[in-house]
N, CA, C and O atoms as a GROMACS GRO file, in nm:
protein
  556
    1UNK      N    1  -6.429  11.049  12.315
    1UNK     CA    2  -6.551  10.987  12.366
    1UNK      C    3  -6.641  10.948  12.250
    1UNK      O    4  -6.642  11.005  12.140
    2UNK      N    5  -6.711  10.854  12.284
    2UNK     CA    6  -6.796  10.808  12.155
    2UNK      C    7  -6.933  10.823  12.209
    2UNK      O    8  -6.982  10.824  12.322
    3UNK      N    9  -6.981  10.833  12.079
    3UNK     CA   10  -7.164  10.937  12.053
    3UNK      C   11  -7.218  10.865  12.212
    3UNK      O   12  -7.249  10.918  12.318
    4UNK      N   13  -7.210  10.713  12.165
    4UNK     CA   14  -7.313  10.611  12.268
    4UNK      C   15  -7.309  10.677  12.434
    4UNK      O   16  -7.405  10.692  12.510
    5UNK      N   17  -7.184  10.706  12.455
    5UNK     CA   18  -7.142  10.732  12.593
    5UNK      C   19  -7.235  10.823  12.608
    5UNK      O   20  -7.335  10.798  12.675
    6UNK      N   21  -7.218  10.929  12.556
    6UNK     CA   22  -7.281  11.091  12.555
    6UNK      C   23  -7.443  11.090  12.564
    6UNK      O   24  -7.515  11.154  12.640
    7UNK      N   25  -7.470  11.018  12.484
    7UNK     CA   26  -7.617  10.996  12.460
    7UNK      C   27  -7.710  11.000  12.554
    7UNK      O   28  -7.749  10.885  12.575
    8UNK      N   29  -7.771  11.087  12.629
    8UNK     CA   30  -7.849  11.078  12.731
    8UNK      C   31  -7.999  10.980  12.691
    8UNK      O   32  -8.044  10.935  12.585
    9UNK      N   33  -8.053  10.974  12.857
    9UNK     CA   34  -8.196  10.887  12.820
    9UNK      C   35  -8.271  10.987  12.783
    9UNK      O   36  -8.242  11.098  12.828
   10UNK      N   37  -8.381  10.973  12.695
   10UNK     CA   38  -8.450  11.073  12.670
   10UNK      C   39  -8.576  11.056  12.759
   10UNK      O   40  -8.600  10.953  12.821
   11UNK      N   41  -8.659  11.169  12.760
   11UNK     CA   42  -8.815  11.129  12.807
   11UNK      C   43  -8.936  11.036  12.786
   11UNK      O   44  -8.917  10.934  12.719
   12UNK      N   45  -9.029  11.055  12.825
   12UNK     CA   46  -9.166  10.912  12.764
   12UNK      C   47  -9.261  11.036  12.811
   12UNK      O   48  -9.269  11.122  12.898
   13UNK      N   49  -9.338  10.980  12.681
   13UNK     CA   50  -9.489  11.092  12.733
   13UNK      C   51  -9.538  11.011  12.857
   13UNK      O   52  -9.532  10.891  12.884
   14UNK      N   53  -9.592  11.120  12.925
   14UNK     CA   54  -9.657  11.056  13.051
   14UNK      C   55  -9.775  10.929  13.062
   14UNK      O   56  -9.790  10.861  13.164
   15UNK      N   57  -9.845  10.914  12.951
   15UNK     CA   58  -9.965  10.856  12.915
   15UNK      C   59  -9.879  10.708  12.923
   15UNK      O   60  -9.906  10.599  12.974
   16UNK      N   61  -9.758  10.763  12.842
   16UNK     CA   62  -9.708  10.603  12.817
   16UNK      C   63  -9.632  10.499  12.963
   16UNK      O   64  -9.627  10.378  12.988
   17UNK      N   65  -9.568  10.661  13.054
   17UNK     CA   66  -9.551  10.552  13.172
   17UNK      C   67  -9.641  10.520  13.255
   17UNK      O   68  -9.626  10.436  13.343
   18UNK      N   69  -9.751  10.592  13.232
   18UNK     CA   70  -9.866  10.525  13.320
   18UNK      C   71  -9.904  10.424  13.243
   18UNK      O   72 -10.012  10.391  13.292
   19UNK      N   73  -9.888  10.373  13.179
   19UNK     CA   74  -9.895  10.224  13.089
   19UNK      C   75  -9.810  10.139  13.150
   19UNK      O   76  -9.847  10.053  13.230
   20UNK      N   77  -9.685  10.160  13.112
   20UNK     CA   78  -9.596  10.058  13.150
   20UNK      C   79  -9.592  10.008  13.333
   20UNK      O   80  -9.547   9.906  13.386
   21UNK      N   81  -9.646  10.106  13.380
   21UNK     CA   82  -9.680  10.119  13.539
   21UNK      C   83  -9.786  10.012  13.536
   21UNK      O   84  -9.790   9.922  13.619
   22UNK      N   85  -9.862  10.024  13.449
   22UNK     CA   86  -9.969   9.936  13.428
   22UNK      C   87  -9.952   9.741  13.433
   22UNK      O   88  -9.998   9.645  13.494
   23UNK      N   89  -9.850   9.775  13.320
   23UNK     CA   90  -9.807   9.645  13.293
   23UNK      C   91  -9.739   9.567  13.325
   23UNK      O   92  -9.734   9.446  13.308
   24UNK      N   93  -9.650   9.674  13.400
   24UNK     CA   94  -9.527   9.617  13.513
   24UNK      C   95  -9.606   9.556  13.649
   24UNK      O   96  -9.585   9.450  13.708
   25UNK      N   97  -9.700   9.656  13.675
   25UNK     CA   98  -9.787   9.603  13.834
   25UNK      C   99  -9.857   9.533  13.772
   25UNK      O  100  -9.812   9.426  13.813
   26UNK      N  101  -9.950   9.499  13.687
   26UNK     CA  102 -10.034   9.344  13.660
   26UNK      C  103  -9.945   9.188  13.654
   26UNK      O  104  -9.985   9.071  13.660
   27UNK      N  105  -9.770   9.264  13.637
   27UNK     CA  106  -9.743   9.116  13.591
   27UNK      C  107  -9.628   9.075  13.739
   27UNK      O  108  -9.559   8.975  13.758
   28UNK      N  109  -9.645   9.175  13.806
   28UNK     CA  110  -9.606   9.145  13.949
   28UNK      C  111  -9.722   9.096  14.022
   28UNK      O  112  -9.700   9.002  14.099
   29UNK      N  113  -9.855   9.144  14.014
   29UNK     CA  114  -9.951   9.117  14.094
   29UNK      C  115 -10.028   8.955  14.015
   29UNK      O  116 -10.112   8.889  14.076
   30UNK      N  117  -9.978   8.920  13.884
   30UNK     CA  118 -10.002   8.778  13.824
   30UNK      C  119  -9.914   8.700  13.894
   30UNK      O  120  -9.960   8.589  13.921
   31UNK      N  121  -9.790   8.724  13.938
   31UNK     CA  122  -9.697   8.676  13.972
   31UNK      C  123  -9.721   8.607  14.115
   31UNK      O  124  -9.699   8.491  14.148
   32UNK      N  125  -9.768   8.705  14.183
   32UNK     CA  126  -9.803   8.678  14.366
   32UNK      C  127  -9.914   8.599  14.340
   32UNK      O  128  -9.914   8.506  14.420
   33UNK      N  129 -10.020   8.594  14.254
   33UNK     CA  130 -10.100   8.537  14.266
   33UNK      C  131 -10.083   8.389  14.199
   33UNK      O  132 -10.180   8.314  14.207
   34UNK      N  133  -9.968   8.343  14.134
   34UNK     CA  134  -9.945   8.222  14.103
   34UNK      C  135  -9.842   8.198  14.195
   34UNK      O  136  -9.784   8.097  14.154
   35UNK      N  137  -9.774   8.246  14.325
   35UNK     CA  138  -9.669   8.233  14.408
   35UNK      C  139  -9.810   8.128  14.492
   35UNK      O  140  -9.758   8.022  14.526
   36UNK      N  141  -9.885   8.128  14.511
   36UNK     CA  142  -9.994   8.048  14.597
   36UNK      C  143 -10.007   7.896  14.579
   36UNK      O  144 -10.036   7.809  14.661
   37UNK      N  145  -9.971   7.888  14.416
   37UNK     CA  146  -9.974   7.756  14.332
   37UNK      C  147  -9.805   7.704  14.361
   37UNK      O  148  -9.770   7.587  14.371
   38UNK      N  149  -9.724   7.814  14.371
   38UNK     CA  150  -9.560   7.725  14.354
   38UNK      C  151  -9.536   7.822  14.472
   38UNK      O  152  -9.556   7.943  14.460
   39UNK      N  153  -9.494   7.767  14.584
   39UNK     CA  154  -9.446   7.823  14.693
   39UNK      C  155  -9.286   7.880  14.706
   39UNK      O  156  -9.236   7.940  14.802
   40UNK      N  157  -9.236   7.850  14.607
   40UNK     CA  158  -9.093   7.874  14.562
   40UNK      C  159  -9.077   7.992  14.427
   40UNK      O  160  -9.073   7.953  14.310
   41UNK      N  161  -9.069   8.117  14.459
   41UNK     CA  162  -9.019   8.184  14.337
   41UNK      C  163  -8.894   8.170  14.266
   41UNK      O  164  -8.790   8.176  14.332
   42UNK      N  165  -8.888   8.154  14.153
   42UNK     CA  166  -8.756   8.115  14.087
   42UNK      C  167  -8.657   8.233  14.091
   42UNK      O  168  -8.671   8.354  14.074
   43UNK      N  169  -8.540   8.148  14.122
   43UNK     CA  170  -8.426   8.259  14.159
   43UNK      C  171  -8.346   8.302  13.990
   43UNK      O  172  -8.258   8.388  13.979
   44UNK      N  173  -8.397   8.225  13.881
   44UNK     CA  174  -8.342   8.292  13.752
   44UNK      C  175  -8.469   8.406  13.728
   44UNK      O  176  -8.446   8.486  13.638
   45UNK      N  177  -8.576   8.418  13.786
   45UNK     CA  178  -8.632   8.503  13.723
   45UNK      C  179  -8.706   8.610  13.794
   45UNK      O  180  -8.827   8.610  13.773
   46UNK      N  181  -8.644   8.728  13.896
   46UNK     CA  182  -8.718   8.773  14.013
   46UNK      C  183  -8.815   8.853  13.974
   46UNK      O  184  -8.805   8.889  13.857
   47UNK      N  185  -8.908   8.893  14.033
   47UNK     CA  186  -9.058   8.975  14.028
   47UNK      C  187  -8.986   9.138  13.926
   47UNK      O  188  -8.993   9.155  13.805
   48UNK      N  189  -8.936   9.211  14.009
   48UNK     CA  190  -8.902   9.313  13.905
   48UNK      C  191  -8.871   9.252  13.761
   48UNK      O  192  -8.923   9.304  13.663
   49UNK      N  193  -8.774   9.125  13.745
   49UNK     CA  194  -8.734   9.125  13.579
   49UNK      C  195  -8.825   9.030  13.500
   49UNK      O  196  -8.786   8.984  13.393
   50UNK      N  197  -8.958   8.996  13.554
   50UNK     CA  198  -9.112   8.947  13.517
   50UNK      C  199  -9.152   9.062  13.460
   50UNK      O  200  -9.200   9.067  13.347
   51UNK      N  201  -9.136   9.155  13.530
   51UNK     CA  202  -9.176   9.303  13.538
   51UNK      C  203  -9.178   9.381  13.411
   51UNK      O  204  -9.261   9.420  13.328
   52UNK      N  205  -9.009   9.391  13.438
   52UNK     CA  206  -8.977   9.460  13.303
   52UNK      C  207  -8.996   9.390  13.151
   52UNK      O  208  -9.022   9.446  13.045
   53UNK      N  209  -8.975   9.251  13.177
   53UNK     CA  210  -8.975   9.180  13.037
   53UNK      C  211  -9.176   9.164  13.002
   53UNK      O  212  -9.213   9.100  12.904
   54UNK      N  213  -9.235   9.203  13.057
   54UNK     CA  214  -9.373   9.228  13.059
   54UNK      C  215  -9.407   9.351  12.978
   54UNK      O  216  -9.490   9.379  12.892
   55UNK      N  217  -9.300   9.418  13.047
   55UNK     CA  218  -9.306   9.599  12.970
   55UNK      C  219  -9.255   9.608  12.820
   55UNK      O  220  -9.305   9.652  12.716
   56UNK      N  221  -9.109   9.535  12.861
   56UNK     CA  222  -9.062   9.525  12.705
   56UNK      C  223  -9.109   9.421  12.580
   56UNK      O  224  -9.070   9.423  12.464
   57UNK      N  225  -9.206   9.331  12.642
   57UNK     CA  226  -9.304   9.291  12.530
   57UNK      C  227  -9.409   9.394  12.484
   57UNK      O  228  -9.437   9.414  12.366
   58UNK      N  229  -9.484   9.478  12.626
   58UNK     CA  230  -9.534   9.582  12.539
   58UNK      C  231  -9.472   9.671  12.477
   58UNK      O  232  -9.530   9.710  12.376
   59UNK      N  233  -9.374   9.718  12.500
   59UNK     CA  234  -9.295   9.857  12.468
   59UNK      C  235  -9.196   9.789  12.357
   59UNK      O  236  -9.079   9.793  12.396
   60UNK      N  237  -9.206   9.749  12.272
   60UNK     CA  238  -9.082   9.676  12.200
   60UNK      C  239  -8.932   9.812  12.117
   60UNK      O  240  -8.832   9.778  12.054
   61UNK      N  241  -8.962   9.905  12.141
   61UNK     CA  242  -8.880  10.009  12.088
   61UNK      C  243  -8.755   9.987  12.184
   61UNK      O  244  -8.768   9.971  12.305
   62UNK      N  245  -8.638   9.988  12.122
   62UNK     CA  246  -8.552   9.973  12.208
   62UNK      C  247  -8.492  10.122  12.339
   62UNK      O  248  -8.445  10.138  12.452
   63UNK      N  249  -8.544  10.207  12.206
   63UNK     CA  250  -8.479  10.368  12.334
   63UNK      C  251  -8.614  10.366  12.413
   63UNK      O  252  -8.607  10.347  12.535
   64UNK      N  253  -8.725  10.381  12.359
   64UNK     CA  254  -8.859  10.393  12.454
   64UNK      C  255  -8.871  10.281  12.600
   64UNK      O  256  -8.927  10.293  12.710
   65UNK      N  257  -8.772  10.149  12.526
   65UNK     CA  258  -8.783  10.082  12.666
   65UNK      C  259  -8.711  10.091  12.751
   65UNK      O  260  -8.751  10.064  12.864
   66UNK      N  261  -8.558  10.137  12.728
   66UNK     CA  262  -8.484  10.200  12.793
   66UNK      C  263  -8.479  10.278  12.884
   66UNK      O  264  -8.408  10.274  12.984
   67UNK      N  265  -8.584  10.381  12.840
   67UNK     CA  266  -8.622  10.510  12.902
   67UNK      C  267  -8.729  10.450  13.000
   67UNK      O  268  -8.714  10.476  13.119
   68UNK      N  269  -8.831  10.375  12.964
   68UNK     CA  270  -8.922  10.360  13.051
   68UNK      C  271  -8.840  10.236  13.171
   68UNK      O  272  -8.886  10.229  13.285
   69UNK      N  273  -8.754  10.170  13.141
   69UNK     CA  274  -8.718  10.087  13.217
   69UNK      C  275  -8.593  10.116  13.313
   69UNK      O  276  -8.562  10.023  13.387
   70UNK      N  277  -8.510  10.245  13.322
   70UNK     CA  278  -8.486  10.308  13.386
   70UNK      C  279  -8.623  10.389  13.518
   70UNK      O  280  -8.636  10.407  13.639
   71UNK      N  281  -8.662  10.402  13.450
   71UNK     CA  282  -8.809  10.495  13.524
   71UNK      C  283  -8.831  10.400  13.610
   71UNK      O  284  -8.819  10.419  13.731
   72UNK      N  285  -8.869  10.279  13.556
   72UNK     CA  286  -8.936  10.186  13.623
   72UNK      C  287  -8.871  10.159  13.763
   72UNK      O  288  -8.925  10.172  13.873
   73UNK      N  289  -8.725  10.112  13.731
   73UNK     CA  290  -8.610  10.070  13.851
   73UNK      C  291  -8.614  10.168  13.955
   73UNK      O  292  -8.580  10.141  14.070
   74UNK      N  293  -8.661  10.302  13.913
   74UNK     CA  294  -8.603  10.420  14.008
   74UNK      C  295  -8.737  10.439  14.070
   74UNK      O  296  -8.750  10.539  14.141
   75UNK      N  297  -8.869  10.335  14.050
   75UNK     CA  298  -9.018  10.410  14.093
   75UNK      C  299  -8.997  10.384  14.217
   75UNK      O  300  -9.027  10.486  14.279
   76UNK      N  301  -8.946  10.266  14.323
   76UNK     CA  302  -8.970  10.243  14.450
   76UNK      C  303  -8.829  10.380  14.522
   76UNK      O  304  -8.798  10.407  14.638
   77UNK      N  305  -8.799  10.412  14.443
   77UNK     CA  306  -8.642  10.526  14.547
   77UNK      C  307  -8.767  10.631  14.546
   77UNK      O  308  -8.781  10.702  14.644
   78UNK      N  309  -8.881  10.644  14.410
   78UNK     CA  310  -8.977  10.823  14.411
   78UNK      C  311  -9.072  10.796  14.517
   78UNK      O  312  -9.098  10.890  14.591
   79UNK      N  313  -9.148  10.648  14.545
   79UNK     CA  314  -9.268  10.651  14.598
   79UNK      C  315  -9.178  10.652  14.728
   79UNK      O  316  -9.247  10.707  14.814
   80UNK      N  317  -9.057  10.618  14.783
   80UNK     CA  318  -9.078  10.657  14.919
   80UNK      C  319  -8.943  10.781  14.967
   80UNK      O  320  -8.872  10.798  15.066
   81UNK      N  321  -8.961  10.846  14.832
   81UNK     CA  322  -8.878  10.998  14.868
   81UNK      C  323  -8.973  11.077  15.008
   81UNK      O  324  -9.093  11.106  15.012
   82UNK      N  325  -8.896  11.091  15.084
   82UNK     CA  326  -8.952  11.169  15.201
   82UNK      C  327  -9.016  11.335  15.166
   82UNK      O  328  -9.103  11.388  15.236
   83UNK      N  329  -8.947  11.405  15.036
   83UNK     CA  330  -9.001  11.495  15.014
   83UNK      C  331  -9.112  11.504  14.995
   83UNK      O  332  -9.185  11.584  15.054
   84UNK      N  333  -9.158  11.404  14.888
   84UNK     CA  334  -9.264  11.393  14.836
   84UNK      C  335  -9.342  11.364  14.912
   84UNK      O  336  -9.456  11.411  14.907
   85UNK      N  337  -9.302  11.278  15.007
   85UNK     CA  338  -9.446  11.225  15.097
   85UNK      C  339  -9.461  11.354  15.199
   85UNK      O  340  -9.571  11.373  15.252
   86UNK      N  341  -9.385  11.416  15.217
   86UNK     CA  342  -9.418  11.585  15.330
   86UNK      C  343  -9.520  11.658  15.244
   86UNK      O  344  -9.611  11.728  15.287
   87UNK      N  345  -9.493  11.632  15.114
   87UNK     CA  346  -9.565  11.773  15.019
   87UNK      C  347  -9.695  11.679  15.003
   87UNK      O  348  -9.785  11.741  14.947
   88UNK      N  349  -9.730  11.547  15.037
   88UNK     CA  350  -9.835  11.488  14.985
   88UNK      C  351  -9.878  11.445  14.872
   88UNK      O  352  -9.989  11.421  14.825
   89UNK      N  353  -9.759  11.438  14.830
   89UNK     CA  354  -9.778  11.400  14.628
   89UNK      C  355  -9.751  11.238  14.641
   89UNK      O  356  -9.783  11.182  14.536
   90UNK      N  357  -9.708  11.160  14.729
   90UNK     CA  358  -9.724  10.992  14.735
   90UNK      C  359  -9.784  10.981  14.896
   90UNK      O  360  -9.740  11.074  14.963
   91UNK      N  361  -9.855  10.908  14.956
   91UNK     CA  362  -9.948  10.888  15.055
   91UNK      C  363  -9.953  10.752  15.052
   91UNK      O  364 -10.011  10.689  14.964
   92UNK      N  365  -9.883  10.692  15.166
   92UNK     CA  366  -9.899  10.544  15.182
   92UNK      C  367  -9.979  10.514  15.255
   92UNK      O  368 -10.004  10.611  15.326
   93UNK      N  369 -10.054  10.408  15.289
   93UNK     CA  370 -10.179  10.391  15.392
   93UNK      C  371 -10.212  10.218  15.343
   93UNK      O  372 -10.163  10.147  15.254
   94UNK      N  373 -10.328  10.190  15.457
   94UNK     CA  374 -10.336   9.996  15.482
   94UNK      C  375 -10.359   9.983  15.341
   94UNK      O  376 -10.315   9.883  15.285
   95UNK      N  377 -10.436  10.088  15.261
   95UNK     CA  378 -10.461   9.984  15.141
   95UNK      C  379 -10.418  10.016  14.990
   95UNK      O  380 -10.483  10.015  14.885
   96UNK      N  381 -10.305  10.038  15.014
   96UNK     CA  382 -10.177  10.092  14.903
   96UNK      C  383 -10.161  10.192  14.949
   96UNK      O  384 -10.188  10.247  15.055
   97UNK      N  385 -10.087  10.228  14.812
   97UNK     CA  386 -10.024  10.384  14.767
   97UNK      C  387 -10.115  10.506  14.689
   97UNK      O  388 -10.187  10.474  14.594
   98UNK      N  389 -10.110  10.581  14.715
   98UNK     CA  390 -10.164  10.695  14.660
   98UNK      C  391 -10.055  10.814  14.614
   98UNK      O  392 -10.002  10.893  14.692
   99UNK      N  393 -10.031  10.804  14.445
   99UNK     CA  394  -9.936  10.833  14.366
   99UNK      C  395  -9.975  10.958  14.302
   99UNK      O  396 -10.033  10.924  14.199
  100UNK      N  397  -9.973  11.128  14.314
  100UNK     CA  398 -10.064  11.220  14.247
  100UNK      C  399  -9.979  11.239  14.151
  100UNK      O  400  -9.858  11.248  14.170
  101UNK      N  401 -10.052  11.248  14.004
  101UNK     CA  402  -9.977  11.247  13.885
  101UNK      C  403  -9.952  11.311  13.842
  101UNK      O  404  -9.973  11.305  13.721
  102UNK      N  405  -9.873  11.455  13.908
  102UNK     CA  406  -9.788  11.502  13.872
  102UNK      C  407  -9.655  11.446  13.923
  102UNK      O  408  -9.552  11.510  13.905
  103UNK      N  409  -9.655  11.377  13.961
  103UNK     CA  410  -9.508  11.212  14.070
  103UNK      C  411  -9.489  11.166  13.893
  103UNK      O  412  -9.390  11.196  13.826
  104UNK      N  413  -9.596  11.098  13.848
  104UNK     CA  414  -9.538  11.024  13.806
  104UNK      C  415  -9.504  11.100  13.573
  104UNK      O  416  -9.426  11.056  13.488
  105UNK      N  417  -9.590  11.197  13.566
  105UNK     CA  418  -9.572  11.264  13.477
  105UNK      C  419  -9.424  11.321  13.489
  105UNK      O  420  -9.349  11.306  13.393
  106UNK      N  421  -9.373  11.392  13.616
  106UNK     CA  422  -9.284  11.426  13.615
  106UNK      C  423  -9.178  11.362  13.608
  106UNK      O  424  -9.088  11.424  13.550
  107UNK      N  425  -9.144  11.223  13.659
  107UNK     CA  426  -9.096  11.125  13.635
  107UNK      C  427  -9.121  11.063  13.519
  107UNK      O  428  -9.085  10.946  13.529
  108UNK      N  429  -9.164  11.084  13.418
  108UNK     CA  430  -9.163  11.068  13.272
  108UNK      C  431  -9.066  11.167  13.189
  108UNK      O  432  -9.004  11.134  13.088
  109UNK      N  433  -9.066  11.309  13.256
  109UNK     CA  434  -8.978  11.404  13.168
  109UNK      C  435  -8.850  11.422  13.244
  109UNK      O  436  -8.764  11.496  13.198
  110UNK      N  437  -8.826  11.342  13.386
  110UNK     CA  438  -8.713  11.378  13.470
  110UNK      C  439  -8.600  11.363  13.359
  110UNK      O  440  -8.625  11.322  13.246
  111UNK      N  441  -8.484  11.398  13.398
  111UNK     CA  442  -8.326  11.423  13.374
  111UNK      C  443  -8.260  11.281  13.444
  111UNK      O  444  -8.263  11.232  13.557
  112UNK      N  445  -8.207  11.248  13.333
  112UNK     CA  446  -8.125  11.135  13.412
  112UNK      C  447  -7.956  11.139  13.362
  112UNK      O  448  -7.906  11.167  13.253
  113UNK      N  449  -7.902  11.104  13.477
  113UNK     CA  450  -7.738  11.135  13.431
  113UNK      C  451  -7.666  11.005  13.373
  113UNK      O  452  -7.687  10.891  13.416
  114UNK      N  453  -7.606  11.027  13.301
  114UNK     CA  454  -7.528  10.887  13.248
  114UNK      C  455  -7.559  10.811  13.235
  114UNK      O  456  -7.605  10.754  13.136
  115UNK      N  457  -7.532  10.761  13.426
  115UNK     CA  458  -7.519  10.645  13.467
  115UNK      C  459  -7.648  10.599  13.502
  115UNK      O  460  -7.644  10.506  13.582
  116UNK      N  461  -7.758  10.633  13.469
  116UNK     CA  462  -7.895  10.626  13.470
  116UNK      C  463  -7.962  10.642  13.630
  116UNK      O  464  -8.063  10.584  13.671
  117UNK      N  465  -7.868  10.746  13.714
  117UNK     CA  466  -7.936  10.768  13.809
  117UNK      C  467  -7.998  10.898  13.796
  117UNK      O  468  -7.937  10.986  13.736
  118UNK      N  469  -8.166  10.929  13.868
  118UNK     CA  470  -8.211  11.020  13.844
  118UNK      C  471  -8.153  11.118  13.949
  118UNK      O  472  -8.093  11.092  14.053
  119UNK      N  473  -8.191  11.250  13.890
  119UNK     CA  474  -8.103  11.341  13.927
  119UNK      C  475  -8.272  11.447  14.008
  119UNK      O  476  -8.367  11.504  13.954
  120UNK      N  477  -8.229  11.425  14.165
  120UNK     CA  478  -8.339  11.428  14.220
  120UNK      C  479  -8.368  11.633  14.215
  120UNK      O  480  -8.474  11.693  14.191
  121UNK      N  481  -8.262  11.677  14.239
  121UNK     CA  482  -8.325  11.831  14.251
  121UNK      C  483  -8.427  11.894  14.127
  121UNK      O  484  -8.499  11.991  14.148
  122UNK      N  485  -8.422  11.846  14.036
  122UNK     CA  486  -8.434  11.855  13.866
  122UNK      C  487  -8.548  11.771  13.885
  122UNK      O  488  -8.648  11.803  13.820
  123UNK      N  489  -8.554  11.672  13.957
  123UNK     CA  490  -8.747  11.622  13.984
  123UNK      C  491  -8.798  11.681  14.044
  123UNK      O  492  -8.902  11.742  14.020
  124UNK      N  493  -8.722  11.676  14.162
  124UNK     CA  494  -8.845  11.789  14.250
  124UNK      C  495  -8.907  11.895  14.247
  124UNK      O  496  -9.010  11.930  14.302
  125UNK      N  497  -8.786  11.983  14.127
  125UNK     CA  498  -8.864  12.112  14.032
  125UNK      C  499  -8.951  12.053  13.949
  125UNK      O  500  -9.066  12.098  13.956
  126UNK      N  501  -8.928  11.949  13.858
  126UNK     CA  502  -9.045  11.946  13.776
  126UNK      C  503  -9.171  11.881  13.860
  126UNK      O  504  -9.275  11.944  13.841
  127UNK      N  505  -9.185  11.753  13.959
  127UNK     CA  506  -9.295  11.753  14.036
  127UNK      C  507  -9.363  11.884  14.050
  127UNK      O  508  -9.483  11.887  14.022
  128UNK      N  509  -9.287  12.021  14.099
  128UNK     CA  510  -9.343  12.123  14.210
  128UNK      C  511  -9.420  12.183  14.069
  128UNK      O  512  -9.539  12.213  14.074
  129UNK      N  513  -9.333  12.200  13.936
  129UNK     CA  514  -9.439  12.246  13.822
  129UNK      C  515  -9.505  12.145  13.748
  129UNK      O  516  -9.588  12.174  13.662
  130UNK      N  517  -9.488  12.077  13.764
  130UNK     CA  518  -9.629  11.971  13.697
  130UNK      C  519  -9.768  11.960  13.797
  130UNK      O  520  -9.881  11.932  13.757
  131UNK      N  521  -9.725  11.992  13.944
  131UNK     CA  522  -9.838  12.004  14.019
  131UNK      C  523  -9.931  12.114  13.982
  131UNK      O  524 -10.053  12.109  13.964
  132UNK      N  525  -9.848  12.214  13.973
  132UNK     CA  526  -9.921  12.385  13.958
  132UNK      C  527  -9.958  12.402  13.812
  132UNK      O  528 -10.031  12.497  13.786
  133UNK      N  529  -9.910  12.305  13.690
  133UNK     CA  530  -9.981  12.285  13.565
  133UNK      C  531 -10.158  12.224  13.629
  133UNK      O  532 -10.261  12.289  13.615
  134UNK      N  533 -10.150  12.105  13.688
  134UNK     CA  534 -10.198  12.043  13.696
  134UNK      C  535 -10.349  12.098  13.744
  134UNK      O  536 -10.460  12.071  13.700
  135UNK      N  537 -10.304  12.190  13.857
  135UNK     CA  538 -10.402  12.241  13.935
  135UNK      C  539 -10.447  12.357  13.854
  135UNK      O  540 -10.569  12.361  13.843
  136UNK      N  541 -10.379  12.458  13.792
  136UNK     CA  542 -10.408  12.571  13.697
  136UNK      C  543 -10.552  12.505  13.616
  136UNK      O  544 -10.668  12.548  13.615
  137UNK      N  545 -10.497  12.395  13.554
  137UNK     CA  546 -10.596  12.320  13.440
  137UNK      C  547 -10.754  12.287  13.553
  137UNK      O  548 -10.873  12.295  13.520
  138UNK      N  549 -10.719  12.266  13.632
  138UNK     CA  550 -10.855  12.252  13.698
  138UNK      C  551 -10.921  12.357  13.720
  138UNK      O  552 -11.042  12.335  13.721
  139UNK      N  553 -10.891  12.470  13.739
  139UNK     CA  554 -10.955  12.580  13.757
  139UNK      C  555 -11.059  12.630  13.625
  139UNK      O  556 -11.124  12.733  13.634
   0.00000   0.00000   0.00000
């Protein structure tokens, strides 16, 4: 087997995927808002890969974008994991989402296998302790 195969994704400090979260949703929400002017979205270039190539102009590191652009692909499977929404850590309602950041911190240090799918039991532990970091610090 060779190194590349083996090589897992590594993590992103949390600060930084709440960035790229940033930059990914401004250039989807630039996007809808010029869909008004051209009633036709182009089929070479769909809203997620606006998205990411938005991110990877900010993020220009190639492993950092990697990592964050895996994250990115897997955010719509976290915001509507049913666990999460029982425990109240994502909350959908008329006027968005409500994302508590230990969702998405933890999803910065999650485990991902290989094949770059996240490996959900191994989130849901770190969600359940990034919450109880989270709340400790408030006290």
């Amino acid at each position: 087997m060779n190194a590349a195969a083996e090589e897992k994704v590594g993590p992103v400090e949390p600060g930084r995927l709440h960035q790229a979260l940033g930059v990914y949703q401004s250039a989807l929400a630039a996007q809808a808002s010029d869909a008004g002017a051209n009633d036709t979205e182009s089929a070479d270039e769909p809203a997620s890969l606006r998205g990411l190539l938005a991110v990877k102009r900010e993020f220009p590191d190639p492993k950092e974008f990697l990592s964050l652009s895996l994250r990115l692909k897997r955010f719509t499977e976290v915001i509507g994991d049913k666990k999460l929404i029982k425990w109240g850590m994502v909350k959908h309602s008329e006027g968005g989402l409500e994302i508590h950041d230990a969702v998405v911190n933890a999803l910065a240090a999650a485990p991902f296998r290989k094949s770059g799918v996240l490996d959900k039991e191994a989130f849901h532990e770190l969600v359940k302790a990034e919450y109880n970091r989270l709340e400790a610090a408030e006290k």
